[in-house]
Residue, then its C-alpha position, 0 to 999 in steps of 0.5 A: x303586687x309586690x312591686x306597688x308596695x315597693x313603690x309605695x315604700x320607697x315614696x314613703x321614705x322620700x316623703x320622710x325626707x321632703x318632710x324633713x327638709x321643710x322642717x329645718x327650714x325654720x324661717x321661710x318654710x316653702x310650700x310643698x308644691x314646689x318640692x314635690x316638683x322638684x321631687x318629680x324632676x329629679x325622676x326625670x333625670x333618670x331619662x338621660x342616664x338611661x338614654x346615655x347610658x344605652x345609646x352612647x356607651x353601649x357603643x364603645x363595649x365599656x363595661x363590668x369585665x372583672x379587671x380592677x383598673x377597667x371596673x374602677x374606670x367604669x364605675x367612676x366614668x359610666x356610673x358616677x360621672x353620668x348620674x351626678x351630672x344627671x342629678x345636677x342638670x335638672x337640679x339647675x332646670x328646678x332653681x330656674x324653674x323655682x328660683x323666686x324659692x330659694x331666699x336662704x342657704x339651707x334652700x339650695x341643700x333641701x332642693x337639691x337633695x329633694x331632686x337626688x332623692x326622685x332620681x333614687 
């Protein structure tokens, strides 16, 4: 039961921000379907970070030892590189999905970070 509230809540907050991001959107205001699209694709760029993550790099052993230089790496390569890339690539499956959406700058912002904040 706990975790359907934690669920809940952190779909509130993602709402919030979606709310937010339509809101400073002042001249072409986008329907909210394609946000919540864009939304649910981010969640699924979860998929390949955890696909990498569990096939590929289990394979070389790299991972958390408590060495500095080898966490430093890990965190950088394993966690950082994997996750930005995820979010990236199916930011750009969302723009060729929805690109008649984007007729502004602050399109790409409120897009983007729609699709980081279903990865989260």
């Amino acid at each position: 039961m706990l975790e359907v509230i934690y669920i809940l809540i952190a779909l509130f907050i993602a709402w919030i921000w979606v709310d937010y991001y339509r809101q400073i959107d002042i001249y072409d205001r986008d329907d909210l379907k394609y946000l919540v699209g864009t939304f649910a694709i981010g969640c699924l760029s979860v998929l390949p970070v955890l696909v990498f993550g569990e096939y590929v790099l289990s394979e070389f052993e790299f991972g958390l030892t408590g060495e500095p230089l080898n966490d430093l790496l890990y965190c950088i390569l394993s966690i950082g590189v994997v996750d930005e890339l995820s979010k990236s690539a199916l930011f750009v499956v969302a723009w060729f999905l929805f690109r008649r959406q984007f007729t502004e700058p602050i399109d790409y912002i409120a897009y983007f970070c729609t699709a980081a904040l279903g990865f989260a």
